[in-house]
C-alpha positions in Angstrom: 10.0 -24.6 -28.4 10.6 -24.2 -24.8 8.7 -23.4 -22.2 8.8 -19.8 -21.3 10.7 -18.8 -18.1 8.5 -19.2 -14.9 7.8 -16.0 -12.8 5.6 -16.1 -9.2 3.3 -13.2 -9.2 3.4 -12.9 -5.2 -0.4 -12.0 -4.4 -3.4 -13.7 -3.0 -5.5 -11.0 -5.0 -7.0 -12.3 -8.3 -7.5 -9.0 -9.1 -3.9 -7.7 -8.7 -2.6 -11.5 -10.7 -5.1 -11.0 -13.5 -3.9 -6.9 -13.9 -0.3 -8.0 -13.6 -0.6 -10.6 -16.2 -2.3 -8.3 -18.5 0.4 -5.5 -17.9 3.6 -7.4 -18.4 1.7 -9.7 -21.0 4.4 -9.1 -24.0 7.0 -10.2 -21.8 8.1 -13.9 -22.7 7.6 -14.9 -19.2 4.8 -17.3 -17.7 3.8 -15.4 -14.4 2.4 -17.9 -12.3 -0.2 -17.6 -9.3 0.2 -18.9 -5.9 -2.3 -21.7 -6.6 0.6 -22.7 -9.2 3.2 -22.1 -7.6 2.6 -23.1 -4.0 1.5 -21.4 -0.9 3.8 -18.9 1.2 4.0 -17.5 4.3 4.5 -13.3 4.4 5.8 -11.4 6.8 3.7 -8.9 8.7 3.1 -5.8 6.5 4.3 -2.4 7.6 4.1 1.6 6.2 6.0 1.4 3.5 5.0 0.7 0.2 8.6 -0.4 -1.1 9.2 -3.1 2.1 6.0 -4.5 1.8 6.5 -5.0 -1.9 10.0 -6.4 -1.9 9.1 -8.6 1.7 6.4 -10.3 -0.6 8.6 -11.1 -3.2 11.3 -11.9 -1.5 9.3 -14.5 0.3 7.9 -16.0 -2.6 11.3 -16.2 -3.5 13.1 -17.7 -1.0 10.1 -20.0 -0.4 10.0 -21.6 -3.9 13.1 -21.0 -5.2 11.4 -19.3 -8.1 11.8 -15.5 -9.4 8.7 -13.3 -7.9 7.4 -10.2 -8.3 5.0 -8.5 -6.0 3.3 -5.1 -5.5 2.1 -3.3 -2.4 0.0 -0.3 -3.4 -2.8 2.0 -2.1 -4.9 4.7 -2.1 -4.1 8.7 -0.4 -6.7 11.1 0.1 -5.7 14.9 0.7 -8.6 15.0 3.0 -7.5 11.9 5.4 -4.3 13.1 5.8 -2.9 10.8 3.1 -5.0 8.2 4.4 -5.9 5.3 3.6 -2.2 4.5 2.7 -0.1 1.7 3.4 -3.0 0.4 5.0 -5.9 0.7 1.7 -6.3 -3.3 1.8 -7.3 -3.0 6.0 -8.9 0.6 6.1 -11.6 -0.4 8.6 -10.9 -3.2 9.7 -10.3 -7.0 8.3 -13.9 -7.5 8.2 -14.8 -5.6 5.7 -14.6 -6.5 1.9 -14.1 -3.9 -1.2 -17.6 -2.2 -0.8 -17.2 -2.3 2.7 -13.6 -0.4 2.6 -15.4 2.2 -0.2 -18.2 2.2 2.2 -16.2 3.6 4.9 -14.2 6.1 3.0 -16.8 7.9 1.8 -18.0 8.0 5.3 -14.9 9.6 6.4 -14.9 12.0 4.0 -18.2 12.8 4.4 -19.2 16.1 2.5 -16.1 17.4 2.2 -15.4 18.7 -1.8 -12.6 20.1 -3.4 -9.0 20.1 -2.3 -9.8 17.7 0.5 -10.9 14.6 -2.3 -7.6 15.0 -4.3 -6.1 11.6 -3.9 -3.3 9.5 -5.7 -2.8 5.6 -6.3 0.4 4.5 -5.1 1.8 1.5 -6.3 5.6 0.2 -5.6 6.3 -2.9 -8.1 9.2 -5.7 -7.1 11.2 -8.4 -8.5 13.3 -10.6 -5.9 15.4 -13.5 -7.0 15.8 -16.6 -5.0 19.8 -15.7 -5.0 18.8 -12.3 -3.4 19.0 -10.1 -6.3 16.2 -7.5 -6.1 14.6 -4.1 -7.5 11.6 -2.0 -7.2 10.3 0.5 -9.0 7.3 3.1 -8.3 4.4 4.4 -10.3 1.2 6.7 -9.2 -1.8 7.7 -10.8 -3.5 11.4 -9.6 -7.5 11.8 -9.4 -10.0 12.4 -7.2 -13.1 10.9 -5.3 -16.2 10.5 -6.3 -19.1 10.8 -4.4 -21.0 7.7 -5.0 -19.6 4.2 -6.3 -19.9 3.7 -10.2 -18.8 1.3 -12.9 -18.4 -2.8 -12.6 -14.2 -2.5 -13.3 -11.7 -3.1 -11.6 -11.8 -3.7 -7.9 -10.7 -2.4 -4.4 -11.3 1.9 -4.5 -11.6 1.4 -8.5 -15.5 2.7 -8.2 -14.6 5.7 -6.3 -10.8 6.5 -8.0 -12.2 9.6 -10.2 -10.0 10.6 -13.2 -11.0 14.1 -14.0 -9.4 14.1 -17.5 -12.1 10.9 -18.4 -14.5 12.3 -16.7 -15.0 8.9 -15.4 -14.1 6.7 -12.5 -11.3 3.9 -12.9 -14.1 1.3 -12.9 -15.6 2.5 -15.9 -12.4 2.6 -17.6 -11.9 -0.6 -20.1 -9.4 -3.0 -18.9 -7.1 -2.5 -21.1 -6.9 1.2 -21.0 -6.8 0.9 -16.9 -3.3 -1.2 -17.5 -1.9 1.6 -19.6 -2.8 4.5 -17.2 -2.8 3.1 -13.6 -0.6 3.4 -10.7 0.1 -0.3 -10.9 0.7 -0.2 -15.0 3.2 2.5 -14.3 5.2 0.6 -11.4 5.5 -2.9 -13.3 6.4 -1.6 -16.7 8.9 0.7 -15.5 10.3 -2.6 -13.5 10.0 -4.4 -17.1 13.6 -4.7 -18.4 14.7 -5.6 -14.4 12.3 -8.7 -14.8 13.3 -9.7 -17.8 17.4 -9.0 -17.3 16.6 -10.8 -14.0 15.3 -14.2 -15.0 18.2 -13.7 -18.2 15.3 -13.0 -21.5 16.7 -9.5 -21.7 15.3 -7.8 -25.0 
């Protein structure tokens, strides 16, 4: 048998690689990490979701010569203006870690309720070939946010990202259930059959 196809999942987040993996895990694909694959050098990130997403994986690309797919994604809070944003992984500055960015969200929103702590992940999903070829693709998942952190899921604003219809917060959600619901879930598996068609195992 051959070895399946090798993709470069474009991230330096083990969290993102290991969700990615899981979504896109009934392709017949091996998506690779960039301690696999090889390092790369990204380009500044901007506002936009989509560029930031298709910079990364055109990189990775380009760099290795391998197909890549990367994601750029965050969270907007009615309440912030649509804040965090663009800018989710450096809300606060780029000394702060996961609890530290929660930390300082909460802070911002301070007693605000209703209305005001309607938010929405945003996630847009890429797939850049080294010959240039690309696509994207977008997802988004609607909550809320919780007062206080819960759960041991997930990662980034998971303990906060409240899904009223669960009645819990995404990091008490089971992995496998936040992979068929989340923002990120919804971007790479509508970018599924581009993938595939892409590195030529169309279904």
């Amino acid at each position: 048998m051959s070895a399946r196809p090798r993709v470069v999942v474009a991230t330096g987040n083990a969290g993102k690689l290991r969700e990615i993996r899981e979504i896109l895990a009934d392709a017949p694909l091996a998506f690779v990490g960039l301690d696999v694959a090889g390092a790369v050098a990204f380009p500044d990130e901007g506002d936009s979701y989509r560029a930031n997403a298709l910079a990364k994986a055109r990189a990775a690309a380009s760099q290795l010569g391998l197909p890549a797919v990367a994601d750029d994604s965050g969270l907007e809070v009615a309440g912030l203006d649509g804040g965090p944003g663009a800018h989710s992984a450096r809300y606060g500055g780029p000394s702060l870690d996961d609890a530290g960015r929660v930390a300082h969200l909460l802070a911002a929103l301070g007693d605000s309720s209703g209305a005001a702590r309607k938010a929405c992940f945003v996630c847009w999903a890429a797939v850049a070939m080294p010959d240039g070829r690309e696509w994207s693709a977008e997802g988004r998942c609607a909550g809320a946010i919780a007062a206080t952190p819960r759960g041991a899921g997930g990662f980034g604003y998971d303990p906060v990202f409240l899904l009223p219809q669960h009645d819990r917060v995404m990091a008490q959600i089971p992995a496998a259930e936040k992979n068929r619901i989340s923002h990120r879930a919804r971007a790479f598996r509508a970018l599924r059959a581009e993938i595939l068609e892409a590195v030529g195992t169309a279904d």
